[in-house]
KOLKE-154952 format. One line per field, with one value per residue (C-alpha): residue in three letters; x, y, z. Coordinates in pm, whole numbers, plus 50000, padded with zeros to 5 digits. Layout:
residu: (ALA|...)
px: (X|...)
py: (Y|...)
pz: (Z|...)
This chain:
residu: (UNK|UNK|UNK|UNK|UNK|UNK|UNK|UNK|UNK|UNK|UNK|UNK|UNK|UNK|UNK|UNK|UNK|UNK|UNK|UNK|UNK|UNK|UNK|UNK|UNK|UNK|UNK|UNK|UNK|UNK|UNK|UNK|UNK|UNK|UNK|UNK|UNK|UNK|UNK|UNK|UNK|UNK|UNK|UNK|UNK|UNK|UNK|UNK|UNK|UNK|UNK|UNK|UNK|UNK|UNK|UNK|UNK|UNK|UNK|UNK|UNK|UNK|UNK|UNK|UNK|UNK|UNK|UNK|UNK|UNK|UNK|UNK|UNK|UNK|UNK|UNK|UNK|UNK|UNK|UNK|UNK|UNK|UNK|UNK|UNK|UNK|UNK|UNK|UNK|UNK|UNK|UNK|UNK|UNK|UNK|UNK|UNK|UNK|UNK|UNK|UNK|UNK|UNK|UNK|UNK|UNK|UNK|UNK|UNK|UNK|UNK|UNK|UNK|UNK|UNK|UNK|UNK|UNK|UNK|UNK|UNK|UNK|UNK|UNK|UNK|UNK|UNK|UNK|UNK|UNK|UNK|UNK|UNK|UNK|UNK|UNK|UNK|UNK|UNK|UNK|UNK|UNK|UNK|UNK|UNK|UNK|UNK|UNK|UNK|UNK|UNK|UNK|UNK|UNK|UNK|UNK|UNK|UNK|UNK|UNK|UNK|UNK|UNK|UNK|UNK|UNK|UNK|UNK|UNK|UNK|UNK|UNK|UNK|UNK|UNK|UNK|UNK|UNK|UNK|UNK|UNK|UNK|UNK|UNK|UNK|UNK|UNK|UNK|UNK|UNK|UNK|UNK|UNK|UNK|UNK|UNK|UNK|UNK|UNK|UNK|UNK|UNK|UNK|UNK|UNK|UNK|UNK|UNK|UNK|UNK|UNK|UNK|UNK|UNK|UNK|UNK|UNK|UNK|UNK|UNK|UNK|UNK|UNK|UNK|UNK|UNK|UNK|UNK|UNK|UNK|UNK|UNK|UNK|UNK|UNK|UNK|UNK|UNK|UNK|UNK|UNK|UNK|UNK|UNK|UNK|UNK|UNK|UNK|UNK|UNK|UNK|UNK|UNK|UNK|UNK|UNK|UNK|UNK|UNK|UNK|UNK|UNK|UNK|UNK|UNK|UNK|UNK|UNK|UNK|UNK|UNK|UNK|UNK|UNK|UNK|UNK|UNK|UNK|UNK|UNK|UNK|UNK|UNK|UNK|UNK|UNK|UNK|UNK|UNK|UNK|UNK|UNK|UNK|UNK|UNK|UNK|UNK|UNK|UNK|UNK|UNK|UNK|UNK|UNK|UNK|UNK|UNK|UNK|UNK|UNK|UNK|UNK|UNK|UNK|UNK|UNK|UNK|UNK|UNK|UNK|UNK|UNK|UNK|UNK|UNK|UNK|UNK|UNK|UNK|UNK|UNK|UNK|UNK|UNK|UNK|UNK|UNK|UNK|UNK|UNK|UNK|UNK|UNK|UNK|UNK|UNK|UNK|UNK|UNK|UNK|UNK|UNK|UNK|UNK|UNK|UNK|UNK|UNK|UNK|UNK|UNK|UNK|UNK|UNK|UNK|UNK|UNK)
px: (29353|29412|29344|29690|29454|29185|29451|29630|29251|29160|29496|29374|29047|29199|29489|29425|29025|28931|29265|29179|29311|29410|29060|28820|28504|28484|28130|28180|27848|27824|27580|27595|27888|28160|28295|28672|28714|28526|28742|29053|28908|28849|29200|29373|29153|29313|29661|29542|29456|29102|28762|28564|28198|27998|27646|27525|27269|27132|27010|26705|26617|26640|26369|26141|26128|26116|25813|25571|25707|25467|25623|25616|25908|26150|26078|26241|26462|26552|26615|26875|27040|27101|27198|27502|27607|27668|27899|28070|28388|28444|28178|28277|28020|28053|27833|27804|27473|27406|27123|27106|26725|26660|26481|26302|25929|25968|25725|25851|25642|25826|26125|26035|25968|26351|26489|26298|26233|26553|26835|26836|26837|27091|27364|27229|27248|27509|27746|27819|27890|27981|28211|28513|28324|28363|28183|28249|28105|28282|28355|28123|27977|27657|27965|28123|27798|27719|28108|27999|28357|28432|28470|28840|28897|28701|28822|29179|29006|28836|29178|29357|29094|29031|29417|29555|29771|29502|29786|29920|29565|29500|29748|29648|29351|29452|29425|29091|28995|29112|28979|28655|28698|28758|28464|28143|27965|27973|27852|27807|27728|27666|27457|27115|27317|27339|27348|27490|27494|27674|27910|28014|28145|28059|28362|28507|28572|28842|28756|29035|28966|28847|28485|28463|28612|28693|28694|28833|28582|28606|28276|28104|27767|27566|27385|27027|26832|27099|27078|26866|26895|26838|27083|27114|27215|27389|27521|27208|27143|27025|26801|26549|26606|26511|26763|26678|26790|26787|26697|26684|26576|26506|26552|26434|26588|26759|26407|26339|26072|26031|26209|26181|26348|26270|26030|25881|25657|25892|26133|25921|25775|26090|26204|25847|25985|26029|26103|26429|26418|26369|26699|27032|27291|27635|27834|28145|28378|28454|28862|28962|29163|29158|28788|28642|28325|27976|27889|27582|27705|27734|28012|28243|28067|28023|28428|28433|28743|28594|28247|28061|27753|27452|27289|26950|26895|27053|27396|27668|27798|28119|27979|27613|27410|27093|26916|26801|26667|26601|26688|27064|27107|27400|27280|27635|27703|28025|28169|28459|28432|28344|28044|27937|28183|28104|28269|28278|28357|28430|28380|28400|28708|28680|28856|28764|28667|28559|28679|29026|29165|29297|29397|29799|29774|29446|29627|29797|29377|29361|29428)
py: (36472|36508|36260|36286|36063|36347|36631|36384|36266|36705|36776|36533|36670|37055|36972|36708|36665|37001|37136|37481|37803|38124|38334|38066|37999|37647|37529|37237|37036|36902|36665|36455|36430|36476|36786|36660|36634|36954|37164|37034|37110|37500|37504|37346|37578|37885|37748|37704|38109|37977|38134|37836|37840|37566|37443|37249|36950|36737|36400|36339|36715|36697|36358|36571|36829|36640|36376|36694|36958|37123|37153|37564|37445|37300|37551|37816|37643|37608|37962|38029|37746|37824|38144|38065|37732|37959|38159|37856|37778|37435|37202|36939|36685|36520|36264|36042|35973|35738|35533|35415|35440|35736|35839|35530|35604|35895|35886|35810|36122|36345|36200|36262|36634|36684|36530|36713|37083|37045|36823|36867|37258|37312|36998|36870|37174|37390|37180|36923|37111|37402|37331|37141|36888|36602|36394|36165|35947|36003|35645|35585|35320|35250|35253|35026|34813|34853|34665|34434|34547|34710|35066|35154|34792|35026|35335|35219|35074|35359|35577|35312|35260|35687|35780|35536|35669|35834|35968|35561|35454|35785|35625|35263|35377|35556|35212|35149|35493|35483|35133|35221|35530|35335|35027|35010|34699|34577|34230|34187|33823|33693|33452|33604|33841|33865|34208|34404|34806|35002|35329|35433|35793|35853|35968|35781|35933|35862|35912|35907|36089|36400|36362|36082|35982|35667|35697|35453|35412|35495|35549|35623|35576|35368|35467|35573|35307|35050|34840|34500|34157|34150|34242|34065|34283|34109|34405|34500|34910|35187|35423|35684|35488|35146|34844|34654|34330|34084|34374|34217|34496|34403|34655|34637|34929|35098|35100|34917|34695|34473|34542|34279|34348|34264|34540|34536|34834|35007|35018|35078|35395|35489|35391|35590|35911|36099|36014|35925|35676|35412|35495|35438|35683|35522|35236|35196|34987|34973|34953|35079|34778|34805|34756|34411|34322|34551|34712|34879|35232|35348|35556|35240|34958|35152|35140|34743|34650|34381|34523|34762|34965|34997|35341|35355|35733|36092|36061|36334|36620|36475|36156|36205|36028|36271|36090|36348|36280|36330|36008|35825|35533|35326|34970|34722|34395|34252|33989|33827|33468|33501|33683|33411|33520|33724|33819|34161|34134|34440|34426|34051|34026|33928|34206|34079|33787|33700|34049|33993|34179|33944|34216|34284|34661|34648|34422|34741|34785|34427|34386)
pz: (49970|49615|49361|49143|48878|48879|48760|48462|48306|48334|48194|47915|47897|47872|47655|47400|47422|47363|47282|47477|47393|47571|47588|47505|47685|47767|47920|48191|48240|48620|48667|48984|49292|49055|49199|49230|48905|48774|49004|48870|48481|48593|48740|48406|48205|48369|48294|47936|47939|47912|48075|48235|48327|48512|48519|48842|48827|49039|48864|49106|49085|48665|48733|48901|48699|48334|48519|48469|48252|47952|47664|47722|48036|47732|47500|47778|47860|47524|47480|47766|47686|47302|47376|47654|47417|47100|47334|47412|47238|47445|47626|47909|47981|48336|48427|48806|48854|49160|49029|48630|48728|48840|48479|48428|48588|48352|48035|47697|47610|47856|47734|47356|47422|47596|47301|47013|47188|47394|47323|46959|46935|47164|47170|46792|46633|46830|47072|46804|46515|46661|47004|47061|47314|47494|47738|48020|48303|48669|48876|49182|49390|49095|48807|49023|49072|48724|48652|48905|49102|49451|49416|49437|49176|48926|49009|48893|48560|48533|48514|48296|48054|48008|48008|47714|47503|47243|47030|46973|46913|46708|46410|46427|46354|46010|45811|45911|45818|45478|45450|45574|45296|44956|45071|44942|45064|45398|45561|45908|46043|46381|46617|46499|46253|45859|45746|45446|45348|45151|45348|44971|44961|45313|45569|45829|46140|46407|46773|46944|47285|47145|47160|47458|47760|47755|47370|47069|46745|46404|46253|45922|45805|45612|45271|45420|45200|45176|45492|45460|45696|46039|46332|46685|46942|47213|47491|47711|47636|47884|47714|47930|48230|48110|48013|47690|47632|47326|47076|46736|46398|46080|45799|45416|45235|45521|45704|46095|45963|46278|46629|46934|47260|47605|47578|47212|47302|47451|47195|46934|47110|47057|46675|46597|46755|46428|46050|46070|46410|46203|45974|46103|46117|46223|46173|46379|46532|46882|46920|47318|47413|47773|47714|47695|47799|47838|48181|48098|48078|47644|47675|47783|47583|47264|47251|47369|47161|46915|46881|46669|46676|46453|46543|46465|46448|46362|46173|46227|46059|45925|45806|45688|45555|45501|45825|46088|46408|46762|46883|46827|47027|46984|47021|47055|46891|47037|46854|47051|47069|47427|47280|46973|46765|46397|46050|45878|45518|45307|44930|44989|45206|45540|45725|46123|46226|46642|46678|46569|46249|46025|45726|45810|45793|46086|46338|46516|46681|46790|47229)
């Protein structure tokens, strides 16, 4: 039977995410059991007078094939793939792997060489800038393990927290915008946090369900050099199949001078990827208020309403900062006071404080 919740979040995805057209090509990316949903995208895409087409992966196939792969495998790869993406005029991202895991006996080397000869040609440099995109996990039994909730408990939180109304949230968020626009120094403090940059002259960015499902951020980014003090992150992060905890950085001059995580090692294999992995290239506050505390899975705790990220990494398009890079990984600093609490001051005014907006033209984004 039907899932009536599976047509209304690809109605969303065909209508408002990538706002489809009559004769565009829209790519939709499979990966894992999440055909339910991917057939209802190609039927809305038809209605839309769109052309879909649709790439099948398996997750534990895509681990056996990246464990071993030269680089001479990524480099063809590379070349199909750039050539169907820059016939793409939309891209849909579905993601439902079983296991969080499954990539994690996989080398940080063979993980290195699909982001730089991979990853970054194709999605960094076409998809992004070039696509009306937008990506998504699908709810199953390891999302629902992951939320530490029965399966069909967060399959309805699933559908609430994916189909708010993005259009409400869309102008609360015009404030901060503008805010975020005319500031030049920020301060971010925290249990373990004191740290100040400048995002002078550099664009803020609303995401408002048009680049992710669940979605609700606004971002900018800081001046490359700018950033100095040290930031506690307190959300555990996923990255290449392993879960790091406690990461603390350091910066002096916008630079990762010192990194400590549950996996020091590990984590700075990764900040040593290329030239700008030690750089950060976003700053943004997480505002989806049906979303409160982290599960473990980016794409919901990035948006964890009273949180922001501090993305060591590449910096996008429409709010850059000069940093390129393979790697962006949005490390999450939540500061409700179930979390420790925290202050952001702008220009010296305290403009959130335990999460909560305290400025009277912000408190339309507080829960």
């Amino acid at each position: 039977m039907k899932d009536p919740r599976n047509q209304k979040l690809a109605q969303l995805l065909i209508q408002y995410s990538t706002h489809l057209q009559p004769g565009e090509k829209v790519l939709i990316d499979c990966i894992g059991d999440c055909d339910d949903l991917c057939k209802e995208i190609i039927e809305e895409a038809y209605k839309a007078g769109g052309i879909p087409f649709v790439n099948v992966e398996n997750p534990v196939l895509n681990a056996a094939v990246l464990k071993q792969a030269p680089k001479e495998a990524f480099e063809t790869r590379r070349k199909w793939e750039e050539l169907r993406m820059k016939e793409m005029d939309a891209y849909i991202g579905v993601r439902a792997t079983n296991n969080s895991y499954t990539m994690k006996n996989i080398s940080s080397s063979q993980h290195e060489l699909e982001s730089t000869l991979l990853w970054e040609p194709v999605h960094g440099k076409i998809r992004v800038p070039k696509t009306k995109w937008v990506i998504l996990r699908y709810p199953n039994d390891s999302m629902a393990q992951l939320a530490e909730m029965s399966t069909e408990d967060f399959e309805d939180y699933y559908f609430n927290v994916c189909t708010v109304d993005y259009k409400k949230m869309s102008a609360a968020m015009e404030p901060l915008k503008q805010l975020m626009e005319k500031t030049d120094k920020v301060r971010i403090t925290a249990p373990g946090t004191d740290l100040t940059f400048s995002i002078k002259g550099i664009p803020a960015v609303k995401c408002d369900g048009e680049k992710n499902i669940p979605d609700g951020e606004v971002y900018t980014a800081p001046v490359k050099d700018s950033v100095n003090g040290t930031i506690r992150y307190n959300t555990p992060s996923p990255y290449d199949g392993f879960v790091f905890k406690d990461m603390t950085l350091t910066f002096k001059d916008g630079k990762i001078i010192k990194a400590e995580s549950n996996d020091s090692k590990r984590c700075n294999a990764i900040f040593d990827t290329d030239a700008g992995s030690r750089y950060v290239g976003e700053f943004s506050f997480g505002l989806n208020p049906q979303i409160h505390s982290a599960m473990g899975d980016i794409l919901f705790d990035e948006k964890i309403a009273g949180s922001i990220h501090f993305t060591p990494g590449a910096s996008y398009d429409d709010a850059f900062n000069g940093n390129e890079s393979a790697v962006h990984w949005d490390l999450v600093l939540i500061q409700t006071k179930e979390y420790g609490g925290g202050e952001i001051w702008f220009d010296d005014v305290l403009i959130r404080k335990d999460g909560i907006f305290v400025l009277d033209e912000l408190k339309g984004l507080n829960p």
